[in-house]
TORBATI-410374 format. One record per residue: residue number from 0; x negated, y, z of N, C-alpha, C in turn. Coordinates in Angstrom, 2 decimals. Layout:
+-----+---------+---------+---------+---------+----------+---------+---------+---------+---------+
!   k !  n_east ! n_north !    n_up ! ca_east ! ca_north !   ca_up !  c_east ! c_north !    c_up !
+-----+---------+---------+---------+---------+----------+---------+---------+---------+---------+
! NUM !       X !       Y !       Z !       X !        Y !       Z !       X !       Y !       Z !
...
+-----+---------+---------+---------+---------+----------+---------+---------+---------+---------+
//
This chain:
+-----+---------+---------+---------+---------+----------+---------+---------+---------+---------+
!   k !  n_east ! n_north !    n_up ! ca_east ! ca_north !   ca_up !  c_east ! c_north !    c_up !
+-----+---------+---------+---------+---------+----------+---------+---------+---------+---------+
!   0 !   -0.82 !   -1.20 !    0.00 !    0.00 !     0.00 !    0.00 !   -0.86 !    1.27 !    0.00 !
!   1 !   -1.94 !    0.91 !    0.77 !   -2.81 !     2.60 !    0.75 !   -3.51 !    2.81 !   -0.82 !
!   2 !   -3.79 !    1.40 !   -1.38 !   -3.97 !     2.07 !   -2.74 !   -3.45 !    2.79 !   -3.65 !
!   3 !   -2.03 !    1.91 !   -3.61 !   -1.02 !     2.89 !   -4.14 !   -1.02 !    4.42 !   -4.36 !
!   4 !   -0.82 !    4.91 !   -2.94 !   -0.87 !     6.50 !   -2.71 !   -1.91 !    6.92 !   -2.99 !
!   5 !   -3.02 !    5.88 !   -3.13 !   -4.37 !     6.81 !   -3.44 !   -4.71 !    7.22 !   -4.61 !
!   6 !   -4.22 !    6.02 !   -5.99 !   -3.80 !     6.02 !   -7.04 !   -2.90 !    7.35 !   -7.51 !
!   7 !   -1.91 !    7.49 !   -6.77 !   -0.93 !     8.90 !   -6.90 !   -1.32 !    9.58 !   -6.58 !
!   8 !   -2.15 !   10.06 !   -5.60 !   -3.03 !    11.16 !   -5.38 !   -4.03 !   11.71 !   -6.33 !
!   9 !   -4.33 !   10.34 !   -7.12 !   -5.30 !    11.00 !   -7.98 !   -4.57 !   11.51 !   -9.53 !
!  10 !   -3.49 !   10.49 !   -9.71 !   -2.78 !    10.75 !  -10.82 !   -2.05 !   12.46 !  -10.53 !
!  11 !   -1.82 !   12.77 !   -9.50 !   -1.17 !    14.04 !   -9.05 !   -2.24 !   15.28 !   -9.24 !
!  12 !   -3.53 !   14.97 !   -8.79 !   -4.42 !    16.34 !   -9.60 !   -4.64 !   16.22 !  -10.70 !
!  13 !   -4.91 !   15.46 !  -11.52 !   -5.24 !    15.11 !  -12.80 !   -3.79 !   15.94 !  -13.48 !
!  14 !   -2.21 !   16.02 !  -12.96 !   -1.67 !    16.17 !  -14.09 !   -1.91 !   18.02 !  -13.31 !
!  15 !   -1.72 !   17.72 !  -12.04 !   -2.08 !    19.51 !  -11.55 !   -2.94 !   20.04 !  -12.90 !
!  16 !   -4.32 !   20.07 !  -12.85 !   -4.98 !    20.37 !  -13.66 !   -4.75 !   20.45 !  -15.35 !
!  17 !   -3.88 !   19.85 !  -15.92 !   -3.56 !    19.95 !  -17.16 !   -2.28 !   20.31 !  -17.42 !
!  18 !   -1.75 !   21.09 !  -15.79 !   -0.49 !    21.43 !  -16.04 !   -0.30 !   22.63 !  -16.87 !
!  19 !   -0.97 !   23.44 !  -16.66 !   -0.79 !    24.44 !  -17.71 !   -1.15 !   24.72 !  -19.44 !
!  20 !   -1.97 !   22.98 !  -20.07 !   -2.00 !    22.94 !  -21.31 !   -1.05 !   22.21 !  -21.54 !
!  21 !   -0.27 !   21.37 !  -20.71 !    0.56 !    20.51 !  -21.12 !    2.03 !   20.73 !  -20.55 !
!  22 !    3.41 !   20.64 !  -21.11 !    4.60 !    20.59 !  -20.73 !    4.33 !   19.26 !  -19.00 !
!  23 !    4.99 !   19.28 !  -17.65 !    4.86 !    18.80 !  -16.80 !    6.14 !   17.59 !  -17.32 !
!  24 !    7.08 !   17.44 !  -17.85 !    7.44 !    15.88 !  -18.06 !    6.70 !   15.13 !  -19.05 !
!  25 !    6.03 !   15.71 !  -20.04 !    4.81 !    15.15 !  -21.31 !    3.71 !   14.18 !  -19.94 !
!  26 !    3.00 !   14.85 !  -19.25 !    2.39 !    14.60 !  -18.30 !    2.79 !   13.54 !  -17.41 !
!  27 !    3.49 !   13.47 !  -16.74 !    4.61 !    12.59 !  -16.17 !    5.01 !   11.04 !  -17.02 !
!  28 !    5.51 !   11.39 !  -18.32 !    5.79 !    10.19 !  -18.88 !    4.31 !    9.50 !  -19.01 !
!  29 !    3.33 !   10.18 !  -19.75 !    1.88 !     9.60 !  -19.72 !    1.46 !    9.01 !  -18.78 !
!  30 !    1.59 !    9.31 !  -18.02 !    0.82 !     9.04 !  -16.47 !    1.90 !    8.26 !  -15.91 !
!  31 !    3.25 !    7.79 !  -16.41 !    4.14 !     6.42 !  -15.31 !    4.63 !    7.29 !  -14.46 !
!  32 !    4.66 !    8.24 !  -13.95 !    5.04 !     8.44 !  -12.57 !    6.32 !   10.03 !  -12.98 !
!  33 !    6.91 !    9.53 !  -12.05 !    8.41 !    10.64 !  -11.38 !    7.75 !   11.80 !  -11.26 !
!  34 !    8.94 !   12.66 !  -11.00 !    8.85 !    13.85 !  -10.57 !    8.48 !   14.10 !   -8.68 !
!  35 !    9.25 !   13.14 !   -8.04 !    9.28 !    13.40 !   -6.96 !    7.94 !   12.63 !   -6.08 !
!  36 !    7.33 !   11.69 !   -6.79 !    6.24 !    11.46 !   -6.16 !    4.95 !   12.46 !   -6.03 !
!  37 !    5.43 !   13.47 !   -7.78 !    4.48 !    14.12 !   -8.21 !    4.41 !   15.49 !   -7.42 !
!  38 !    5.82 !   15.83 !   -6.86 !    5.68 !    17.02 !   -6.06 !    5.12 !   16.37 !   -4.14 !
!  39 !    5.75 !   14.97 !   -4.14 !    5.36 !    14.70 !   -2.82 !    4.03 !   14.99 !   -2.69 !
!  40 !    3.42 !   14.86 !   -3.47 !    1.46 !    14.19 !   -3.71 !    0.87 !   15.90 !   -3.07 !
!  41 !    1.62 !   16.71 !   -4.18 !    2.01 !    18.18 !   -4.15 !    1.35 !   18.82 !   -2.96 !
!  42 !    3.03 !   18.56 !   -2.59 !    3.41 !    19.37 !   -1.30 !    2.04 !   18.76 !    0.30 !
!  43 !    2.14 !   17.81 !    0.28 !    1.05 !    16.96 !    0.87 !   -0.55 !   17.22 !    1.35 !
!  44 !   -1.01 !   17.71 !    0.00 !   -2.37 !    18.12 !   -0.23 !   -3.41 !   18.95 !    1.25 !
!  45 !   -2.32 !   19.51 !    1.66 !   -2.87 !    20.68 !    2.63 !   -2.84 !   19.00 !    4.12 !
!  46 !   -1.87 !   18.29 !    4.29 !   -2.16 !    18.04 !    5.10 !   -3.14 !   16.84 !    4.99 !
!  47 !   -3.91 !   16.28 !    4.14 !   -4.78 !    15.65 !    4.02 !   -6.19 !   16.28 !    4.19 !
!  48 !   -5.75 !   17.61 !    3.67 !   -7.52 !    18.69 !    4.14 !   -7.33 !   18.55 !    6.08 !
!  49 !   -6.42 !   18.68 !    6.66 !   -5.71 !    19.07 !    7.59 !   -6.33 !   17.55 !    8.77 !
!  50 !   -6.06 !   16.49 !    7.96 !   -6.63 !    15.51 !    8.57 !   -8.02 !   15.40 !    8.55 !
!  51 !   -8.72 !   15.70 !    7.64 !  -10.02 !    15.81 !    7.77 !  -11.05 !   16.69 !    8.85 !
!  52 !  -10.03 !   18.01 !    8.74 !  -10.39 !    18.46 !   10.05 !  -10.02 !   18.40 !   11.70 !
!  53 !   -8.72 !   17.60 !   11.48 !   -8.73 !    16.96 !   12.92 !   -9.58 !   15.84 !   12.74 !
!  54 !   -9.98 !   14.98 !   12.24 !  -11.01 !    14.18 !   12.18 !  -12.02 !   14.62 !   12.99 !
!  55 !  -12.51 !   15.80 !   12.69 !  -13.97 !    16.48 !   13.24 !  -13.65 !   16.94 !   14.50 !
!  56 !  -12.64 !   17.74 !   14.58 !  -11.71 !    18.19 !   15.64 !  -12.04 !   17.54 !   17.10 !
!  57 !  -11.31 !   16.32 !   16.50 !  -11.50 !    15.09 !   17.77 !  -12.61 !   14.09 !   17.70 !
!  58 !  -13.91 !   14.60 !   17.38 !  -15.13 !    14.16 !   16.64 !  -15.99 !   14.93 !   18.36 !
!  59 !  -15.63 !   16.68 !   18.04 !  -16.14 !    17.21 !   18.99 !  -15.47 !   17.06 !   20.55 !
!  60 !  -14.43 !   16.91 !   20.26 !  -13.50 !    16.80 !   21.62 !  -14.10 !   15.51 !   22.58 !
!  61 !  -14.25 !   14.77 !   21.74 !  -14.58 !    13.68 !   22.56 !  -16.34 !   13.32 !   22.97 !
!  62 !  -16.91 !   14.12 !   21.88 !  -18.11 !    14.19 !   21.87 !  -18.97 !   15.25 !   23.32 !
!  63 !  -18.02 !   15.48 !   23.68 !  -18.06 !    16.72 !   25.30 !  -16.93 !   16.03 !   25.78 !
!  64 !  -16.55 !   14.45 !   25.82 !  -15.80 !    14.55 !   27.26 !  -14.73 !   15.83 !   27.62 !
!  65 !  -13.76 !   16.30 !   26.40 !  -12.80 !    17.03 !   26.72 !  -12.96 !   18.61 !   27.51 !
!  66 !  -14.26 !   18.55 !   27.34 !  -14.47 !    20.09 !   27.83 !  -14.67 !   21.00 !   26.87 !
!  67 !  -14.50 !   20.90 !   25.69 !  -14.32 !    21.73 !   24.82 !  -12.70 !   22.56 !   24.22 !
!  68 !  -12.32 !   23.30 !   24.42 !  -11.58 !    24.33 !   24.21 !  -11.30 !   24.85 !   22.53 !
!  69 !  -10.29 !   24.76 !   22.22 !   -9.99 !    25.34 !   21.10 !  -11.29 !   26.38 !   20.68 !
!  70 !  -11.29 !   27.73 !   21.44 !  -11.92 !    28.48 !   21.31 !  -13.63 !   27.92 !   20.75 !
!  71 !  -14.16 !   27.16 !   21.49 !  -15.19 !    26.59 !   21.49 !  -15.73 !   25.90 !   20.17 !
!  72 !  -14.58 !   24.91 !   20.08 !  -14.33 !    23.88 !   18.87 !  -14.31 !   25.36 !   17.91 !
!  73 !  -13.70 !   25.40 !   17.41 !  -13.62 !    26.96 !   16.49 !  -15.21 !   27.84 !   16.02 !
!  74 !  -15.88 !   27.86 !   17.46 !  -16.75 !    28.66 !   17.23 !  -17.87 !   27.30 !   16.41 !
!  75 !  -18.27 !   26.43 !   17.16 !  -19.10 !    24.89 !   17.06 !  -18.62 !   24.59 !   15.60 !
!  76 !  -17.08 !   25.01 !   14.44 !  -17.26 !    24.91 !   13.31 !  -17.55 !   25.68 !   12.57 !
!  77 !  -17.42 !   26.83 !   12.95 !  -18.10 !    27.91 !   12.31 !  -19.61 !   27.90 !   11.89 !
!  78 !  -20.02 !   27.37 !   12.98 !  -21.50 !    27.33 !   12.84 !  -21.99 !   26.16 !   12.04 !
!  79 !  -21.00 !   25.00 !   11.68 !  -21.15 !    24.37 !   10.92 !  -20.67 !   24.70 !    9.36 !
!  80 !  -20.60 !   25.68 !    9.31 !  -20.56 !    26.76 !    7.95 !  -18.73 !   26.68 !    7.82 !
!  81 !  -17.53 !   25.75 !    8.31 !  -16.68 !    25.72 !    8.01 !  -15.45 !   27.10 !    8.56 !
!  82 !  -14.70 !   27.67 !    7.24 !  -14.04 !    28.45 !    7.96 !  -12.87 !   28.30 !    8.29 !
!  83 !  -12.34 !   28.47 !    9.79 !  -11.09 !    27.84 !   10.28 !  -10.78 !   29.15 !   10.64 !
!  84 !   -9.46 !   29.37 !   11.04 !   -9.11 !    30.14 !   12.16 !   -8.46 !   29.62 !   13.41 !
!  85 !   -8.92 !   30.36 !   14.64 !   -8.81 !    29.51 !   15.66 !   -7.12 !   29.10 !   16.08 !
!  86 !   -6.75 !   29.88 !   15.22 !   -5.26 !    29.40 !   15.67 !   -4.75 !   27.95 !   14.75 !
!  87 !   -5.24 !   27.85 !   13.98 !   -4.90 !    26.74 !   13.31 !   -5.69 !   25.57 !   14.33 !
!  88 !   -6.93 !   25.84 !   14.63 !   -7.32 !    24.96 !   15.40 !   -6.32 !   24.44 !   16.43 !
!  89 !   -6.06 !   25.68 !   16.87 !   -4.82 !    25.05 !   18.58 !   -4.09 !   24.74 !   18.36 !
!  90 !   -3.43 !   24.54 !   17.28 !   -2.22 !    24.43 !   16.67 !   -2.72 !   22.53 !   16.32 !
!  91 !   -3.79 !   22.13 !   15.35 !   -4.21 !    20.75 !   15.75 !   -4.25 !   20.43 !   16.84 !
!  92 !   -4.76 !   20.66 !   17.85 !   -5.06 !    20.63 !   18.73 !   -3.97 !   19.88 !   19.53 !
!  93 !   -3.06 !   21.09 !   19.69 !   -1.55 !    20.87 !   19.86 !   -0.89 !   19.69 !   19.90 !
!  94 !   -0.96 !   18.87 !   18.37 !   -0.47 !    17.80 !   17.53 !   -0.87 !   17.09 !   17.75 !
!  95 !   -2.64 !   16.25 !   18.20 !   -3.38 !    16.17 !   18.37 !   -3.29 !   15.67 !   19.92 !
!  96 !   -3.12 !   16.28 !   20.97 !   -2.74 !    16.16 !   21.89 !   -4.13 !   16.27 !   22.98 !
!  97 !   -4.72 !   17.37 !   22.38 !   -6.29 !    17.05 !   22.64 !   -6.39 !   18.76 !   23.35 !
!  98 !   -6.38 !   18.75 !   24.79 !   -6.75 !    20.17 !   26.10 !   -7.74 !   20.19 !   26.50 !
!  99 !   -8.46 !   21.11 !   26.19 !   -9.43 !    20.92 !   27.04 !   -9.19 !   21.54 !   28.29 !
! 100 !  -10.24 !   21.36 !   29.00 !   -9.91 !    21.38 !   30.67 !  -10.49 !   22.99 !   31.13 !
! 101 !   -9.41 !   23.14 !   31.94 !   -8.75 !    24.78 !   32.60 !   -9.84 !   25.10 !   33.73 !
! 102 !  -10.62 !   26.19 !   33.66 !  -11.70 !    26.15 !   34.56 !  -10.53 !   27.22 !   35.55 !
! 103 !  -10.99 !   26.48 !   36.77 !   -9.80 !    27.63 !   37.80 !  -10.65 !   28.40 !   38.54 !
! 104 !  -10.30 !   29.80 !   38.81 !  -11.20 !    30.47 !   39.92 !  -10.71 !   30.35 !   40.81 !
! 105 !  -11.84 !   30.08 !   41.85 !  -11.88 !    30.04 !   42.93 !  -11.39 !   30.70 !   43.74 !
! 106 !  -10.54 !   30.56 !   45.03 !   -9.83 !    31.37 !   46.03 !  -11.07 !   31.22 !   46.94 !
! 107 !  -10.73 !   32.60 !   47.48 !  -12.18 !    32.91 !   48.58 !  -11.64 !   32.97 !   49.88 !
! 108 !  -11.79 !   32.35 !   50.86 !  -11.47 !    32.72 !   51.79 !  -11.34 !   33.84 !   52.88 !
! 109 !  -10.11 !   34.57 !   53.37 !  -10.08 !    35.89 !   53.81 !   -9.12 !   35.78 !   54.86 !
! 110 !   -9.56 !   36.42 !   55.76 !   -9.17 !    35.87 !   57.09 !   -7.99 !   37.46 !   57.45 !
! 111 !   -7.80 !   38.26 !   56.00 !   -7.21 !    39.67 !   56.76 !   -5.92 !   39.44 !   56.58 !
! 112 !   -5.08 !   39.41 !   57.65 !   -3.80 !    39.44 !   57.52 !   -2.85 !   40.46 !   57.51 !
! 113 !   -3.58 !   41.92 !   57.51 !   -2.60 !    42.76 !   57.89 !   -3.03 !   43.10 !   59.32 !
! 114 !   -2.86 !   44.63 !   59.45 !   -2.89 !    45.66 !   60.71 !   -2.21 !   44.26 !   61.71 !
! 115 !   -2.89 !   43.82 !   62.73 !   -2.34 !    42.93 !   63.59 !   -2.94 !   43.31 !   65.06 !
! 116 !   -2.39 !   44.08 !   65.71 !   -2.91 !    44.29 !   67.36 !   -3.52 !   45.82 !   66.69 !
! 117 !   -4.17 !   46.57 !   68.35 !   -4.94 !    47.52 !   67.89 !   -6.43 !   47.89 !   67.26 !
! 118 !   -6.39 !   48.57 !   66.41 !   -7.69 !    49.27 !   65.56 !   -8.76 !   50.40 !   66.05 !
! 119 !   -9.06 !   49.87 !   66.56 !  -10.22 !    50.83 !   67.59 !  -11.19 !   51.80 !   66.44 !
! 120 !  -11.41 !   52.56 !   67.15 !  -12.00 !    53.74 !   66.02 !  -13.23 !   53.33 !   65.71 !
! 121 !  -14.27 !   53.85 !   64.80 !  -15.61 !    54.10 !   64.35 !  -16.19 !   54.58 !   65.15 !
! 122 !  -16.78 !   53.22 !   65.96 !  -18.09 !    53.49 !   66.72 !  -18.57 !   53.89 !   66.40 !
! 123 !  -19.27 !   52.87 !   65.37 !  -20.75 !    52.65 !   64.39 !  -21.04 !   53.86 !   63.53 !
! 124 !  -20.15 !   54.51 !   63.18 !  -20.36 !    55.34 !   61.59 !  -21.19 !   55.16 !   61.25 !
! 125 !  -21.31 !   53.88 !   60.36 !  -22.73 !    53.82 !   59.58 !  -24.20 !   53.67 !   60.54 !
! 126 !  -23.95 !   53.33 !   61.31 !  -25.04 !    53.80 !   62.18 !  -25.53 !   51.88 !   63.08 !
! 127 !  -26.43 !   51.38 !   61.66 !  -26.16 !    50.00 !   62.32 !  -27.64 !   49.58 !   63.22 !
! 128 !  -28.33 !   50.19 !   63.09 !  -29.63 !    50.32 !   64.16 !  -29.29 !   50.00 !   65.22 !
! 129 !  -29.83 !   49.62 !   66.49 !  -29.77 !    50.18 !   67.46 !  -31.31 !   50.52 !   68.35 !
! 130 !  -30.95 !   50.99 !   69.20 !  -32.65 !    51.42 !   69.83 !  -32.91 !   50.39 !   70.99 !
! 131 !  -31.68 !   49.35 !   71.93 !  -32.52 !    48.67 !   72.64 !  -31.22 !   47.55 !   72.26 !
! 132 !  -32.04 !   46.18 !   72.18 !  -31.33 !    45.04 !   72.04 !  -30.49 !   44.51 !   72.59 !
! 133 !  -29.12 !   44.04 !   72.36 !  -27.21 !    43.83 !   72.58 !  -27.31 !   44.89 !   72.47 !
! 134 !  -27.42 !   46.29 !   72.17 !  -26.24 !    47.50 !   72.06 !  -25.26 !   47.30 !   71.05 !
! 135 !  -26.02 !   46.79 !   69.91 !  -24.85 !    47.02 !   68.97 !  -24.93 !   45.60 !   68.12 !
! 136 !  -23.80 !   44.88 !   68.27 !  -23.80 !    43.21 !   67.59 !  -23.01 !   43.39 !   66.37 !
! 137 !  -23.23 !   42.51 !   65.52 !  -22.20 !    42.61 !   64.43 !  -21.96 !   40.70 !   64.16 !
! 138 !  -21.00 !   40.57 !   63.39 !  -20.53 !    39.30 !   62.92 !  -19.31 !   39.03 !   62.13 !
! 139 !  -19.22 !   37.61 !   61.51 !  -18.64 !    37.47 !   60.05 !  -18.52 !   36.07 !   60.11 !
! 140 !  -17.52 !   36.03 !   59.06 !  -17.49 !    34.47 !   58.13 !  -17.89 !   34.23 !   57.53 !
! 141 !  -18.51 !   33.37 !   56.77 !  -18.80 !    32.92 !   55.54 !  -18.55 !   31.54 !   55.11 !
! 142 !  -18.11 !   31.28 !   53.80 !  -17.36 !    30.12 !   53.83 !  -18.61 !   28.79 !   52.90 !
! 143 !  -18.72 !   28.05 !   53.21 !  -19.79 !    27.18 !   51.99 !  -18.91 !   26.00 !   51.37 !
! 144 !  -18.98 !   25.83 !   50.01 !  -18.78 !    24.45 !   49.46 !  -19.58 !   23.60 !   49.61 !
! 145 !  -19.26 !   22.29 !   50.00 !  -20.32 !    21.43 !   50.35 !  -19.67 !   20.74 !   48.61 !
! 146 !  -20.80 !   19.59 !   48.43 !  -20.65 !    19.12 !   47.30 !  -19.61 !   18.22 !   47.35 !
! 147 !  -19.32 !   17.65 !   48.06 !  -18.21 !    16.38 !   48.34 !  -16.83 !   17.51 !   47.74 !
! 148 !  -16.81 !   18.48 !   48.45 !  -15.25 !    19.48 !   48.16 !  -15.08 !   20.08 !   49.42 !
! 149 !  -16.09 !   19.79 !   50.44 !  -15.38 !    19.95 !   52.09 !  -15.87 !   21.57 !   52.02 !
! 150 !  -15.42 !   22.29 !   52.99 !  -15.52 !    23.66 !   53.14 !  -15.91 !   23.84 !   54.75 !
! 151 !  -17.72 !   24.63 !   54.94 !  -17.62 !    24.57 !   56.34 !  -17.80 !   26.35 !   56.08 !
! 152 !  -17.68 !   26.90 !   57.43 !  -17.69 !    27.90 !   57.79 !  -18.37 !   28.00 !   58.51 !
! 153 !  -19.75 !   29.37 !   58.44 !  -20.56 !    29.97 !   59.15 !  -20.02 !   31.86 !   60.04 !
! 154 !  -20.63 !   31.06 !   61.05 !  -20.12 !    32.65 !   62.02 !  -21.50 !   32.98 !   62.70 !
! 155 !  -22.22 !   34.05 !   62.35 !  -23.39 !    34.31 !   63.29 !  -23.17 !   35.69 !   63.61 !
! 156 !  -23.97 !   35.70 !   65.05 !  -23.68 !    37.06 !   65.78 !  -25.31 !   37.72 !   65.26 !
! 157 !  -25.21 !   39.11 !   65.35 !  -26.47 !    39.83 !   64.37 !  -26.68 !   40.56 !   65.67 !
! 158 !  -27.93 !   40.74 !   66.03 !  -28.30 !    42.13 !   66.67 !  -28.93 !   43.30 !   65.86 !
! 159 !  -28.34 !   44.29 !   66.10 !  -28.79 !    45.39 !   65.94 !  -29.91 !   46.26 !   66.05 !
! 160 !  -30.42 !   45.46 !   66.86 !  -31.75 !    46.20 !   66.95 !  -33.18 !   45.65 !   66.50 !
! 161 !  -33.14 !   44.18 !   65.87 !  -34.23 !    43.69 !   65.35 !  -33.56 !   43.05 !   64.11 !
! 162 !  -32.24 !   42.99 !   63.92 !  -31.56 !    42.18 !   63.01 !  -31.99 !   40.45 !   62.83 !
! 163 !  -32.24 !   40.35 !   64.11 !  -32.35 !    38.77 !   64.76 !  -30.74 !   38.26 !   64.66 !
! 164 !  -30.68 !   36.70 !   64.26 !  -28.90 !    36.00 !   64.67 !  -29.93 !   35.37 !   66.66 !
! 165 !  -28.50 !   35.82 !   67.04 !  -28.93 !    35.59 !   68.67 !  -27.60 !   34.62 !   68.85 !
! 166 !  -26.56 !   34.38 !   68.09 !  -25.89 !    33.01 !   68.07 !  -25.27 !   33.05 !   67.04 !
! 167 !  -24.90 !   31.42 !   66.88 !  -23.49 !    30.76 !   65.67 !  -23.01 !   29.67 !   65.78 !
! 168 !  -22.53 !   29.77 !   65.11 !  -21.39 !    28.30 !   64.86 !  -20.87 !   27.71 !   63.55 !
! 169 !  -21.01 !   26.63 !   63.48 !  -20.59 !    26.38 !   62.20 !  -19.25 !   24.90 !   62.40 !
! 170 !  -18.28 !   25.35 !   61.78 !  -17.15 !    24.65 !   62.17 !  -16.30 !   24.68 !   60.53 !
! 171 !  -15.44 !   23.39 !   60.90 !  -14.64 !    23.23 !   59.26 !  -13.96 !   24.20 !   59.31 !
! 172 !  -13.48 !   24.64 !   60.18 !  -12.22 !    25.65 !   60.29 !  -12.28 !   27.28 !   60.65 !
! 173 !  -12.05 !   28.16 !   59.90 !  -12.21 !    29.54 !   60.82 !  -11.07 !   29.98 !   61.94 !
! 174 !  -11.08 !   29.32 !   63.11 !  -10.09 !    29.57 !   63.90 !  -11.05 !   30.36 !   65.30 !
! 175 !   -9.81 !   30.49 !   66.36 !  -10.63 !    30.99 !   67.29 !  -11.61 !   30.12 !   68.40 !
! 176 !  -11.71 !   28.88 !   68.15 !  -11.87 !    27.92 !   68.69 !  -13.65 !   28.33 !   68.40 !
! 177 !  -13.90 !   28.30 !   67.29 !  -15.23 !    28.59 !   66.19 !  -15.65 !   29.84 !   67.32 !
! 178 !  -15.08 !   31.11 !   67.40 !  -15.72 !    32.25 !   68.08 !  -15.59 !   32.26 !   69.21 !
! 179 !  -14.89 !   31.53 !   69.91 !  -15.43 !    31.30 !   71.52 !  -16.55 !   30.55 !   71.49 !
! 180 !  -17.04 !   29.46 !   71.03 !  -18.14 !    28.38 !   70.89 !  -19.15 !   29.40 !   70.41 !
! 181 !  -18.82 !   30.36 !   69.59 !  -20.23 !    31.12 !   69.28 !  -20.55 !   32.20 !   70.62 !
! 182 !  -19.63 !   32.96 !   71.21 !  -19.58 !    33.66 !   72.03 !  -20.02 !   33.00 !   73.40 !
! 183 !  -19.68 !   31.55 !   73.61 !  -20.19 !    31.05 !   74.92 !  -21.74 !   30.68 !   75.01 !
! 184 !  -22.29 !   30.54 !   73.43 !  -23.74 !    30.95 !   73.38 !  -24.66 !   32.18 !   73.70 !
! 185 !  -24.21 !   33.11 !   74.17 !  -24.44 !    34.55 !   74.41 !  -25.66 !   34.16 !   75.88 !
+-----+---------+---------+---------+---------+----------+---------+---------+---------+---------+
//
C-alpha cells in the first residue's frame, strides 16, 4: 500500500509540472489516474515537508531529554541553515505532543507578615559600628537548598563592633523555637 501513494506522489508532480504545457485531463488520462487522487497528492504536499520536520523536531527533543523548548528547537534549526518560524514549530510541537519542561522560579522565603505588634523607632540610623562590644547586635534568616530538596535555615547574631557571629542556629524551620536556641547561646 505505501507504494502505491508513493507512485501517486510522484505521478502528481510530474503532471504539476507539465500542467501548464498541457490541458490537466490530457495529463490525467496519460498518467491512469483521477482527478481526486491528483488534487489529494495536491493538497497533501505541505504536510509531508511538515513531517520531515517533525522528524527532526522530535530528533532534537529527545536528543536533550525534553528540555528543549519550542523556542530553542527553532533557534538549534536555524543554525542548521533551516528556515522555520517559531510558531509553526509550537504548533508541531503541539500535535506532536512534545513540552518541554517549565523552569519555575523560585519562592524565597520571607518571614514579613505585615505591621504585627509595635515598631520601635531608628536606633541605628545607619550607624552599624559600634565602639565597645554587645552595644549594637544585628541578625537574620537565611534560607539554603540542600541538594536532596530539604531547606535549612541559618540565624546568626552579628556584633557590631568587630563584626564577629557571637551566636546561631541552624534549624529546618524559621520559627521561634530557632531564636530562643540562638539567644540562649548569648
Amino acid at each position: 500500500m505505501k507504494g502505491i501513494g508513493n507512485r501517486r506522489s510522484k505521478k502528481a508532480k510530474v503532471i504539476e509540472r507539465l500542467r501548464c504545457q498541457f490541458p490537466l485531463a490530457v495529463l490525467l488520462k496519460v498518467a491512469k489516474m483521477s482527478r481526486s487522487p491528483f488534487y489529494y497528492q495536491r493538497s497533501h504536499k505541505k504536510d509531508r515537508q511538515n513531517h520531515k520536520l517533525m522528524k527532526r523536531i522530535k530528533d532534537f527533543f529527545d536528543q536533550h531529554h525534553g528540555n528543549y523548548g519550542y523556542r530553542r528547537i527553532t533557534c538549534v534549526l536555524h543554525n542548521e541553515g533551516m528556515t522555520v518560524n517559531h510558531k509553526k514549530v509550537k504548533r508541531l510541537m503541539k500535535v506532536m505532543g512534545s513540552f518541554g519542561k517549565v523552569i519555575r522560579k523560585r519562592n524565597r522565603y520571607s518571614s514579613y507578615r505585615g505591621a504585627i505588634g509595635k515598631i520601635t523607632g531608628n536606633e541605628i540610623n545607619r550607624h552599624f559600628s559600634a565602639d565597645q562590644p554587645r552595644k549594637k547586635v544585628y541578625t537574620d534568616v537565611t534560607e539554603f537548598r540542600l541538594n536532596n530538596g530539604e531547606k535549612v535555615y541559618l540565624s546568626p547574631i552579628l556584633d557590631g563592633f568587630n563584626g564577629e557571629i557571637i551566636a546561631y542556629d541552624i534549624s529546618t524551620s524559621p520559627d521561634l523555637h530557632q531564636t530562643f536556641n540562638m539567644l540562649n547561646q548569648l
